[in-house]
PyMOL Python script that loads the backbone (N, CA, C, O; Angstrom):
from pymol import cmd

cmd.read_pdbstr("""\
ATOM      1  N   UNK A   1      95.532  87.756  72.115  1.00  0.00           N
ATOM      2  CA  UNK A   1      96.834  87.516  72.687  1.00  0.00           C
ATOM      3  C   UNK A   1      97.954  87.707  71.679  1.00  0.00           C
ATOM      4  O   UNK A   1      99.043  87.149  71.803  1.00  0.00           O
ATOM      5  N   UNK A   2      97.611  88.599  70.578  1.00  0.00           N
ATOM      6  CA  UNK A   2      98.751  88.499  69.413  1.00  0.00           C
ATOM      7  C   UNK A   2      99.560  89.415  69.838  1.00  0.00           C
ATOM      8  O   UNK A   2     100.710  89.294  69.416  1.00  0.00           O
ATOM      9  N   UNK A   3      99.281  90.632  70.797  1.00  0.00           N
ATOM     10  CA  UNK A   3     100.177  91.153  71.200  1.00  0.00           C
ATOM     11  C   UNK A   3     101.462  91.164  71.816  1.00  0.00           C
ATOM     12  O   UNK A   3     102.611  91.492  71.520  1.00  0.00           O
ATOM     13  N   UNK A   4     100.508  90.426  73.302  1.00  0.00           N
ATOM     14  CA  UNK A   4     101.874  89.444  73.508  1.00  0.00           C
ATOM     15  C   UNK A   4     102.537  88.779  72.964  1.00  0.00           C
ATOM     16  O   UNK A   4     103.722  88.719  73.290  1.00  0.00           O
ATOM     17  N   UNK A   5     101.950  87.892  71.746  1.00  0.00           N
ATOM     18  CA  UNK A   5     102.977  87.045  71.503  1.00  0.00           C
ATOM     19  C   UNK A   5     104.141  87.839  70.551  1.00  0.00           C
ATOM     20  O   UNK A   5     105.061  87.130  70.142  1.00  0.00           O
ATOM     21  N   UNK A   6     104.143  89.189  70.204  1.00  0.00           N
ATOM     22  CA  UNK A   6     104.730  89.907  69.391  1.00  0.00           C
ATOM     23  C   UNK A   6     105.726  90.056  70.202  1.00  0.00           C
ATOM     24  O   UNK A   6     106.837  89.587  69.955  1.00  0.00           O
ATOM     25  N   UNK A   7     105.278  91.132  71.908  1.00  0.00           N
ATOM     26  CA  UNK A   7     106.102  91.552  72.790  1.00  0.00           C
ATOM     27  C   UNK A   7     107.108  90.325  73.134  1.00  0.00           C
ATOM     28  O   UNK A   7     108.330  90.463  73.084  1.00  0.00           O
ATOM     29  N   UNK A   8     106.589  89.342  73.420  1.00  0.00           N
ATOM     30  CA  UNK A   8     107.571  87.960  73.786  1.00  0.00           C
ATOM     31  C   UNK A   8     108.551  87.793  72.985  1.00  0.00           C
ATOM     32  O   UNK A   8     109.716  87.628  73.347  1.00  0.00           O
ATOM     33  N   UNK A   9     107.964  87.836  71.273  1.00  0.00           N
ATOM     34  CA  UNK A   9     109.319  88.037  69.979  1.00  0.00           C
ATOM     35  C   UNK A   9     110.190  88.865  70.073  1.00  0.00           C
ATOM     36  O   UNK A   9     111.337  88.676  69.670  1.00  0.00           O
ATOM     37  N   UNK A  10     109.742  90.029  70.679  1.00  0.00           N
ATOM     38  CA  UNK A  10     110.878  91.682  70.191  1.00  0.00           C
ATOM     39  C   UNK A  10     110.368  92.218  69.586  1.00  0.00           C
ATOM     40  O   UNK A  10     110.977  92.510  68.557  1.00  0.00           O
ATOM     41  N   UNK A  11     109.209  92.649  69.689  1.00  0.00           N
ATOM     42  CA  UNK A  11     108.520  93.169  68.648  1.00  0.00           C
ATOM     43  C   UNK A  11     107.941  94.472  69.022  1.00  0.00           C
ATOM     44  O   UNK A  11     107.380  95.161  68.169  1.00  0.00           O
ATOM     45  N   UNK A  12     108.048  94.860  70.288  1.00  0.00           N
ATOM     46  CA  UNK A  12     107.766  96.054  70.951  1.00  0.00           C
ATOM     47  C   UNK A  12     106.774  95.829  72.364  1.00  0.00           C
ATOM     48  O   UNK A  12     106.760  94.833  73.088  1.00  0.00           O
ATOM     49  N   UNK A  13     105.993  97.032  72.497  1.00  0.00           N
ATOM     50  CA  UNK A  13     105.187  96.798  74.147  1.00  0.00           C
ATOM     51  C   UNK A  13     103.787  95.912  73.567  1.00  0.00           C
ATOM     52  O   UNK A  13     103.418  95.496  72.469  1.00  0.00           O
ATOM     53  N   UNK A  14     103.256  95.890  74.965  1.00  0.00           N
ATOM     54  CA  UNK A  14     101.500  95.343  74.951  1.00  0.00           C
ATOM     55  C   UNK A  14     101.397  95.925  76.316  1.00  0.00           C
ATOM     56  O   UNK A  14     102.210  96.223  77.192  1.00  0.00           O
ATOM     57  N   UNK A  15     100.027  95.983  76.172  1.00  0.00           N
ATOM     58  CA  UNK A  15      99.313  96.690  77.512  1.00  0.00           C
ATOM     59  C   UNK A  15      98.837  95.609  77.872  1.00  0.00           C
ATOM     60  O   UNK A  15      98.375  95.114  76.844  1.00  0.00           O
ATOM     61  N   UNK A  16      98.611  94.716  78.977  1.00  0.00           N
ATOM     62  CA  UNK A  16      97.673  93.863  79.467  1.00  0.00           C
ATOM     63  C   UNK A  16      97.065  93.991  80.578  1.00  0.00           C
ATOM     64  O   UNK A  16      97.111  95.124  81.056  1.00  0.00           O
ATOM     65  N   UNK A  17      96.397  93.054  81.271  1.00  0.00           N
ATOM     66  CA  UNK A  17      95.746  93.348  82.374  1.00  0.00           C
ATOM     67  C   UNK A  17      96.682  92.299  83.135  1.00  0.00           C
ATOM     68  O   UNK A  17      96.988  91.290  82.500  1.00  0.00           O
ATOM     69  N   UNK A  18      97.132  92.435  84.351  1.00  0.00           N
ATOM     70  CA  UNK A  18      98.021  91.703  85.389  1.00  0.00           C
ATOM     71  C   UNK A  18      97.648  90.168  85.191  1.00  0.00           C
ATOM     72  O   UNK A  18      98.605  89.439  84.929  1.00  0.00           O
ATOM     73  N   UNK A  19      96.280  89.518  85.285  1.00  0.00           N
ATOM     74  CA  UNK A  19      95.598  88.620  85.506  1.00  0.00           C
ATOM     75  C   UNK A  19      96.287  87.811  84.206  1.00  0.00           C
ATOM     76  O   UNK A  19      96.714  86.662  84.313  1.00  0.00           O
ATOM     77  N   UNK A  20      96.325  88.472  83.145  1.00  0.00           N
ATOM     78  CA  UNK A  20      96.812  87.769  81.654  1.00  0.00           C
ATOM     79  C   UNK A  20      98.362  87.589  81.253  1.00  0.00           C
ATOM     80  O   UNK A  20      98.874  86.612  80.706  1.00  0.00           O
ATOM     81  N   UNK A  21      98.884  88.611  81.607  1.00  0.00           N
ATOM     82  CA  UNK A  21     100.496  88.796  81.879  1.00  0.00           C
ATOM     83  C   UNK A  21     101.464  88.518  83.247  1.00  0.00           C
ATOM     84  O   UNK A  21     102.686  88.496  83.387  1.00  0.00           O
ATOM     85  N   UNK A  22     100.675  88.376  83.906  1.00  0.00           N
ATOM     86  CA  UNK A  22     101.401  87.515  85.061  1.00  0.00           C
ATOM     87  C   UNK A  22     102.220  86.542  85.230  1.00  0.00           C
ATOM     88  O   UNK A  22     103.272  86.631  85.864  1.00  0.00           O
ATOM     89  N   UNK A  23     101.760  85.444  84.624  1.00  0.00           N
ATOM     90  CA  UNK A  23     102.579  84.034  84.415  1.00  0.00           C
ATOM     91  C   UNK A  23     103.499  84.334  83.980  1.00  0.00           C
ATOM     92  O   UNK A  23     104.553  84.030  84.539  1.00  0.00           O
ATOM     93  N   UNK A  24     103.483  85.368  82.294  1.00  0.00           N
ATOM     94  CA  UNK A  24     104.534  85.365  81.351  1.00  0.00           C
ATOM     95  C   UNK A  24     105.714  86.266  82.100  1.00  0.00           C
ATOM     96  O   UNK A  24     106.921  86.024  82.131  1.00  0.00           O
ATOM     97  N   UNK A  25     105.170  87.105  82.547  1.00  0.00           N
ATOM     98  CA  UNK A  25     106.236  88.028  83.877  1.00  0.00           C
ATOM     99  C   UNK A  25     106.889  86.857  84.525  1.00  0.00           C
ATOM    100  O   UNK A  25     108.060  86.655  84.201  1.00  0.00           O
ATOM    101  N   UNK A  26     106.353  86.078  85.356  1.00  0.00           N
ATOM    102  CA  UNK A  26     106.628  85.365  86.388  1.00  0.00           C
ATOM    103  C   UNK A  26     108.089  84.681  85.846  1.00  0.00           C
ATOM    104  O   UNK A  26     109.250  84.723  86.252  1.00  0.00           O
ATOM    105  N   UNK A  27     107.351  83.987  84.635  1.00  0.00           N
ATOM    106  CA  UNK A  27     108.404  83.106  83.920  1.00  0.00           C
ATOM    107  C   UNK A  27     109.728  83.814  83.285  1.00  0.00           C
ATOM    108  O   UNK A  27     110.744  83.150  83.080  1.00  0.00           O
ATOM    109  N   UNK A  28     109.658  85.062  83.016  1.00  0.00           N
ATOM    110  CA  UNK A  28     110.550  85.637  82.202  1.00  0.00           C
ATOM    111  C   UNK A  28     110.612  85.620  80.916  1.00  0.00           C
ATOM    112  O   UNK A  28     111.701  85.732  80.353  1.00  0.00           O
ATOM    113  N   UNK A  29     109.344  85.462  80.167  1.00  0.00           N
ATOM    114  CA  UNK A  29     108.574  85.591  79.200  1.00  0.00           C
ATOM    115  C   UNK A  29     108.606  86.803  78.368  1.00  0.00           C
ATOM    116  O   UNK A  29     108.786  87.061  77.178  1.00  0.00           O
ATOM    117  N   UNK A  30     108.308  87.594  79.701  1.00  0.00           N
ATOM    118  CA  UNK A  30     108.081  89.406  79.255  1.00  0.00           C
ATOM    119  C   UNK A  30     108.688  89.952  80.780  1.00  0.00           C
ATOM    120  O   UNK A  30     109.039  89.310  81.770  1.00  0.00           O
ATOM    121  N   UNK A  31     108.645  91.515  80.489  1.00  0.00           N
ATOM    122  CA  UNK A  31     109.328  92.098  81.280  1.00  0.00           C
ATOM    123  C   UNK A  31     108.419  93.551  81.533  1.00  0.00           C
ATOM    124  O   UNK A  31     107.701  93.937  80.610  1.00  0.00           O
ATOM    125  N   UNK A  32     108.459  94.056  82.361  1.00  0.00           N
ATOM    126  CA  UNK A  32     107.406  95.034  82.775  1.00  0.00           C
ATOM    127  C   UNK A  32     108.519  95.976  82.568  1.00  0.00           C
ATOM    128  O   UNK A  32     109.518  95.862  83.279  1.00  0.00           O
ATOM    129  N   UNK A  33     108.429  97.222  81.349  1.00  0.00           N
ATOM    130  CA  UNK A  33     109.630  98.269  81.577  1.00  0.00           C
ATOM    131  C   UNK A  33     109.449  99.515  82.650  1.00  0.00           C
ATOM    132  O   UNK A  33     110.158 100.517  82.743  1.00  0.00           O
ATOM    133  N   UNK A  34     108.192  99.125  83.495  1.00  0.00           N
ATOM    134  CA  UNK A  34     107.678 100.692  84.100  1.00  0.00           C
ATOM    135  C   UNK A  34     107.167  99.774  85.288  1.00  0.00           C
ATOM    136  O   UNK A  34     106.669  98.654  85.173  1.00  0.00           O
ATOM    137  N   UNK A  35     107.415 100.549  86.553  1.00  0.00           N
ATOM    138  CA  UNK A  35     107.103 100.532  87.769  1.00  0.00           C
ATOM    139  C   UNK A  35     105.940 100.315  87.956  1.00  0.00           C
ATOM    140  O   UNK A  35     105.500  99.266  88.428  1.00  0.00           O
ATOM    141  N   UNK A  36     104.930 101.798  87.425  1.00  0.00           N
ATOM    142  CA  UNK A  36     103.889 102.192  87.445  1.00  0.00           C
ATOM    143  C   UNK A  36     103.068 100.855  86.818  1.00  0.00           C
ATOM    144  O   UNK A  36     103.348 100.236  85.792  1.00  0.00           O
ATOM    145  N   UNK A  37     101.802 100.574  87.909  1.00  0.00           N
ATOM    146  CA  UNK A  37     100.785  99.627  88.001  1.00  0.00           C
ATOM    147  C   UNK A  37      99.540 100.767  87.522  1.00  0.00           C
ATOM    148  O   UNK A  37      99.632 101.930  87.916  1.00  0.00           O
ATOM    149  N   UNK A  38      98.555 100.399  86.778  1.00  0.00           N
ATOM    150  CA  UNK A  38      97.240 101.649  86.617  1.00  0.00           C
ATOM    151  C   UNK A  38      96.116 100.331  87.692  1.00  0.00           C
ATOM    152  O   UNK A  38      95.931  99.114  87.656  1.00  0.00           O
ATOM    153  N   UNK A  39      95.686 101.338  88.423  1.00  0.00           N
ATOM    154  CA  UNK A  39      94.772 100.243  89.093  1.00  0.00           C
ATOM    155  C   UNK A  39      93.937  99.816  88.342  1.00  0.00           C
ATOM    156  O   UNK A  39      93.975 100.471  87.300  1.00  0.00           O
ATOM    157  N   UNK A  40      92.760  98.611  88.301  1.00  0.00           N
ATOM    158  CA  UNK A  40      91.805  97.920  87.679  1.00  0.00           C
ATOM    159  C   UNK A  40      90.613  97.851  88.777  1.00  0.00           C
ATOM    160  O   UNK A  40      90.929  97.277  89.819  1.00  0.00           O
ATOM    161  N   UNK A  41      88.990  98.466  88.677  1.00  0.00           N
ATOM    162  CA  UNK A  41      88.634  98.541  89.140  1.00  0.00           C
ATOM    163  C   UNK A  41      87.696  97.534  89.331  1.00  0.00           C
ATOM    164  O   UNK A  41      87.168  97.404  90.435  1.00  0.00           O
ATOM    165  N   UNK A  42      87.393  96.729  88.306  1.00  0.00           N
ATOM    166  CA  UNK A  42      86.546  95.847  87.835  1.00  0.00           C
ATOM    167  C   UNK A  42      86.440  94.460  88.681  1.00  0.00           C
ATOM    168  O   UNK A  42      87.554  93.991  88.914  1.00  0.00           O
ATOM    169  N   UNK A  43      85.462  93.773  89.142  1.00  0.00           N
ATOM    170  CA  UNK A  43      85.243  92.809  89.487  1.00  0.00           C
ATOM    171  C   UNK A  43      84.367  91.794  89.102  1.00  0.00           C
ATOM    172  O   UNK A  43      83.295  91.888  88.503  1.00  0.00           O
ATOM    173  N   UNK A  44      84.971  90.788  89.529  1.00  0.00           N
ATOM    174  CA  UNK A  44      83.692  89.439  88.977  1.00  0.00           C
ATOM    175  C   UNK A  44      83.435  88.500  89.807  1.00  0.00           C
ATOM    176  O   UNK A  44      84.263  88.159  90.652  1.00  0.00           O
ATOM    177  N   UNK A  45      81.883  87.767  89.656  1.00  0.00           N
ATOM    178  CA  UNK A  45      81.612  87.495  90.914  1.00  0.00           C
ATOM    179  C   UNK A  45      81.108  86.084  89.982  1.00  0.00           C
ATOM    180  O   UNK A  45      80.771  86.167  88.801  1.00  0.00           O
ATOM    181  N   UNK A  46      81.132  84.890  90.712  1.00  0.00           N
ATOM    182  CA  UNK A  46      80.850  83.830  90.713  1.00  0.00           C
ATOM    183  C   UNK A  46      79.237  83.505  91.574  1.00  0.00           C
ATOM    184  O   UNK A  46      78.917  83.660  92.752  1.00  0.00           O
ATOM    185  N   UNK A  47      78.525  83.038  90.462  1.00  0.00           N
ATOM    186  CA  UNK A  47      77.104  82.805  91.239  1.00  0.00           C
ATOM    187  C   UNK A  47      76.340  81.295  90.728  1.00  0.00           C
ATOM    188  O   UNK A  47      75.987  80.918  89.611  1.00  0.00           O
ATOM    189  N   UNK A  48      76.286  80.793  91.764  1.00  0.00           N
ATOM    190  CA  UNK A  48      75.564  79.367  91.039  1.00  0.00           C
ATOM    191  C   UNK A  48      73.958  79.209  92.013  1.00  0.00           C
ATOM    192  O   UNK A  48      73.634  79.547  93.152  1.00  0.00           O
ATOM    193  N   UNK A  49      73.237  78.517  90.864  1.00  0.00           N
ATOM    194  CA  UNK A  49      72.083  78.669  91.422  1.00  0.00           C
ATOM    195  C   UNK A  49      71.936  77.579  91.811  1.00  0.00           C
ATOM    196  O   UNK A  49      72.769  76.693  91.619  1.00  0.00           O
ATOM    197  N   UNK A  50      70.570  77.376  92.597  1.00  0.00           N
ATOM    198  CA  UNK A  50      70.888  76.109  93.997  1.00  0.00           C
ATOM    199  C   UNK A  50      70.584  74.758  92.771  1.00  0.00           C
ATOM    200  O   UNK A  50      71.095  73.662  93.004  1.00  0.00           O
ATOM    201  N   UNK A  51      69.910  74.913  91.765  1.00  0.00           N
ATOM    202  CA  UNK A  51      70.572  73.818  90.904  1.00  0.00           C
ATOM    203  C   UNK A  51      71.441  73.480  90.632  1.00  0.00           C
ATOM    204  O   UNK A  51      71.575  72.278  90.399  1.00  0.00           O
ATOM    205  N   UNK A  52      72.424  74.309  90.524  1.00  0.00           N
ATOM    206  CA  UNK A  52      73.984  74.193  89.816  1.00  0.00           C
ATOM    207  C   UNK A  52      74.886  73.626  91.441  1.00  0.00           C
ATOM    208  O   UNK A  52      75.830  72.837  91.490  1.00  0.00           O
ATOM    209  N   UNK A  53      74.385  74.149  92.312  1.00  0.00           N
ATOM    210  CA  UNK A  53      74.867  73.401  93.432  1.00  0.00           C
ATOM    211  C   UNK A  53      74.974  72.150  93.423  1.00  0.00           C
ATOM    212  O   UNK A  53      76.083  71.623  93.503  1.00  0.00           O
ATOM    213  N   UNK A  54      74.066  71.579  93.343  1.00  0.00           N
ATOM    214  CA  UNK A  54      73.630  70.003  92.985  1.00  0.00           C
ATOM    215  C   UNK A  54      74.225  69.549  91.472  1.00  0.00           C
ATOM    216  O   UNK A  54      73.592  68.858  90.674  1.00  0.00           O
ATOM    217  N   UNK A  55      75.392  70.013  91.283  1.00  0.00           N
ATOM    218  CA  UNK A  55      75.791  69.576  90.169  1.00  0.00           C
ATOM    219  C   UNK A  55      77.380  69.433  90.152  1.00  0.00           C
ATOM    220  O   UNK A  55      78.148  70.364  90.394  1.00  0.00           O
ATOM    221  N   UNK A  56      77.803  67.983  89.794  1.00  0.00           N
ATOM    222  CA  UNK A  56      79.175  67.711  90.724  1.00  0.00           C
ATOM    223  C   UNK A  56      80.493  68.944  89.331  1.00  0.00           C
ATOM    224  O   UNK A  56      81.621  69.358  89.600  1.00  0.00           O
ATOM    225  N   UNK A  57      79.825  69.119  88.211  1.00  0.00           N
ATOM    226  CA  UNK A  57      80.542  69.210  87.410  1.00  0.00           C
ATOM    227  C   UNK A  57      80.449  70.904  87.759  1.00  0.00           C
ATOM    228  O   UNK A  57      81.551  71.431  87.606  1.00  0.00           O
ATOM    229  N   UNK A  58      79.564  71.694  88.117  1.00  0.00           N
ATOM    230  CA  UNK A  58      79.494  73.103  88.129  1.00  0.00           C
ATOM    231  C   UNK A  58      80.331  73.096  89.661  1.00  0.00           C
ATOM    232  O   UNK A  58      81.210  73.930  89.878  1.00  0.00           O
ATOM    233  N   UNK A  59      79.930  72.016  90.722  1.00  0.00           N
ATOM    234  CA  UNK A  59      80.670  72.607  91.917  1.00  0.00           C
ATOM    235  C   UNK A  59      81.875  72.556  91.660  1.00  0.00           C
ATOM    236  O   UNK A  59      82.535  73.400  92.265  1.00  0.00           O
ATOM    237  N   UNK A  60      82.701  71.568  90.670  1.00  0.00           N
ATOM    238  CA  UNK A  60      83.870  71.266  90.722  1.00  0.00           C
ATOM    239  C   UNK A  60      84.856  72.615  89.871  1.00  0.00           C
ATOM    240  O   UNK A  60      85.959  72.999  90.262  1.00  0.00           O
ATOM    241  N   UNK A  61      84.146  73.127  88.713  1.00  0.00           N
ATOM    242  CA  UNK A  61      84.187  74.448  88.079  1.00  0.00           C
ATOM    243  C   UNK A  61      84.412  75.654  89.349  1.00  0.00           C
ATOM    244  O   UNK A  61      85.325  76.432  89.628  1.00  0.00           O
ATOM    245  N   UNK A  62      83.382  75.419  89.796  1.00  0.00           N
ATOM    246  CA  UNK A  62      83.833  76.993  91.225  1.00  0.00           C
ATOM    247  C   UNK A  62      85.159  76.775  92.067  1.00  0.00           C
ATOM    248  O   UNK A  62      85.898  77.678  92.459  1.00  0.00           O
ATOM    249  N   UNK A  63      85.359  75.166  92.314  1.00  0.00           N
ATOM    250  CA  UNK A  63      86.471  75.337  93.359  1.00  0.00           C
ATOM    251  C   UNK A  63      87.319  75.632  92.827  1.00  0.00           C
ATOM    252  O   UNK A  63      88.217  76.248  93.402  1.00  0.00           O
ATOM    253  N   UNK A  64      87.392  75.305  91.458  1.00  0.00           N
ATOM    254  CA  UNK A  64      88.867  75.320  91.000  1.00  0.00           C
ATOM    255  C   UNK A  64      89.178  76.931  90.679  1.00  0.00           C
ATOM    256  O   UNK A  64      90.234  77.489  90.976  1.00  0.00           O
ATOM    257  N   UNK A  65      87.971  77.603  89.968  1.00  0.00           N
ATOM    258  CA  UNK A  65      87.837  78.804  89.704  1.00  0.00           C
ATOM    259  C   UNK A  65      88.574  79.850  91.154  1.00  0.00           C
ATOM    260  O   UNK A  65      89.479  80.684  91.124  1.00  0.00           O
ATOM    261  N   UNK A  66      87.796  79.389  92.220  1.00  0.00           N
ATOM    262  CA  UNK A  66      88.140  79.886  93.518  1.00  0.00           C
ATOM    263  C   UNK A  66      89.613  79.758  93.803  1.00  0.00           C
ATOM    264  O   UNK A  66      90.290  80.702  94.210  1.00  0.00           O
ATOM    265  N   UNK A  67      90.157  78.353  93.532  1.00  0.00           N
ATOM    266  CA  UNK A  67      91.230  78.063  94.074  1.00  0.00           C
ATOM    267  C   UNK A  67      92.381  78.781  93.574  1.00  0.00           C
ATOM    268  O   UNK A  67      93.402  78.939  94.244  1.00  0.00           O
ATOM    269  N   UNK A  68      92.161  79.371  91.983  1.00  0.00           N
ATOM    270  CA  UNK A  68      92.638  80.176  90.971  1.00  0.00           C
ATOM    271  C   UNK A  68      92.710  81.452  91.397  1.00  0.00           C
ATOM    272  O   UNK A  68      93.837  81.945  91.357  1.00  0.00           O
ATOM    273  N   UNK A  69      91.867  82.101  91.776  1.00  0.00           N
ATOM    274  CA  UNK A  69      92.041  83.533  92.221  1.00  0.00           C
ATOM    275  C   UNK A  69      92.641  83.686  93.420  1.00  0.00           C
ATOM    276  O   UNK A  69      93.250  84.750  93.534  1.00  0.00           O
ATOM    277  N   UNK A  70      92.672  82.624  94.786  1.00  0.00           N
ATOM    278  CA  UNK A  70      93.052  82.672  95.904  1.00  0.00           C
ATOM    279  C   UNK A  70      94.972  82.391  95.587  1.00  0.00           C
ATOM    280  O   UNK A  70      95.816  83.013  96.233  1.00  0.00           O
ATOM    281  N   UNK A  71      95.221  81.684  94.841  1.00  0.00           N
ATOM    282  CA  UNK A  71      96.347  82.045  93.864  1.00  0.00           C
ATOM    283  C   UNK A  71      96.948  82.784  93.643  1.00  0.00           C
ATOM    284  O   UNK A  71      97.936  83.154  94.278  1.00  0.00           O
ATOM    285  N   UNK A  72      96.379  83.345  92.364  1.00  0.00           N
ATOM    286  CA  UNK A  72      96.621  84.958  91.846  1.00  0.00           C
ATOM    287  C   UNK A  72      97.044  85.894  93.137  1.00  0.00           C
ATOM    288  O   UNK A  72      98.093  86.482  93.402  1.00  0.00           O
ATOM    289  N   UNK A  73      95.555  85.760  93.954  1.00  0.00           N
ATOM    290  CA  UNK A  73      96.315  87.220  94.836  1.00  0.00           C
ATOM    291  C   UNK A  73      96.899  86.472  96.211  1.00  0.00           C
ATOM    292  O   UNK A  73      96.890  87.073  97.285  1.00  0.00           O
ATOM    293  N   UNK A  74      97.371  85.210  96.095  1.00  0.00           N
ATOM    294  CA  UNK A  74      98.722  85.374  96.846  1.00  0.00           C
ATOM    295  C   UNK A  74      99.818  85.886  95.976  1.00  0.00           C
ATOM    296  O   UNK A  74     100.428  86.878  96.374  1.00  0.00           O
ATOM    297  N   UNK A  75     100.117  85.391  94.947  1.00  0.00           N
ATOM    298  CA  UNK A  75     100.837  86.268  94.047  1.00  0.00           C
ATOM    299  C   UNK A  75     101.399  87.416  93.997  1.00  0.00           C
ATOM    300  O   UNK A  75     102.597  87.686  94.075  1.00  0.00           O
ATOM    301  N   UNK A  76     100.279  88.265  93.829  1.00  0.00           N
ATOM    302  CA  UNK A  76     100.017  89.476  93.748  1.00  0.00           C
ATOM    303  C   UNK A  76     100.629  90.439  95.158  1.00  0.00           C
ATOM    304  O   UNK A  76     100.438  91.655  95.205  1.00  0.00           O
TER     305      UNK A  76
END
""", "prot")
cmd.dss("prot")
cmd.show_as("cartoon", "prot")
cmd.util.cbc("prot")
cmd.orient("prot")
């Protein structure tokens, strides 16, 4: 994250991924000088095994995880 924290100083660009630079956008932190979005193709998937089900501390990890991305791409 030293990049950003350069770009946030004045210190020139950073490339990030939306997911990481978002907030700081949001807030007025940083500033996007280009329109242009490059799509991201990549995904990640959340998997718990039926042990981890039974586990108040892993279920409580997914919702929040979940509740985080359902977030983001209202956001978005």
């Amino acid at each position: 994250m030293v990049g950003l924290s350069v770009a946030m100083a004045g210190g020139g660009l950073c490339l990030a991924h939306d997911t990481i630079a978002r907030r700081l956008l949001d807030e007025g932190r940083l500033t996007a000088p280009f329109e242009h979005r490059a799509p991201m193709p990549e995904a990640y998937y959340l998997l718990l095994s039926p042990q981890a089900e039974e586990t108040p501390g892993a279920v409580a990890f997914a919702d929040w995880i979940r509740a985080e991305i359902a977030a983001e791409q209202h956001r978005a």
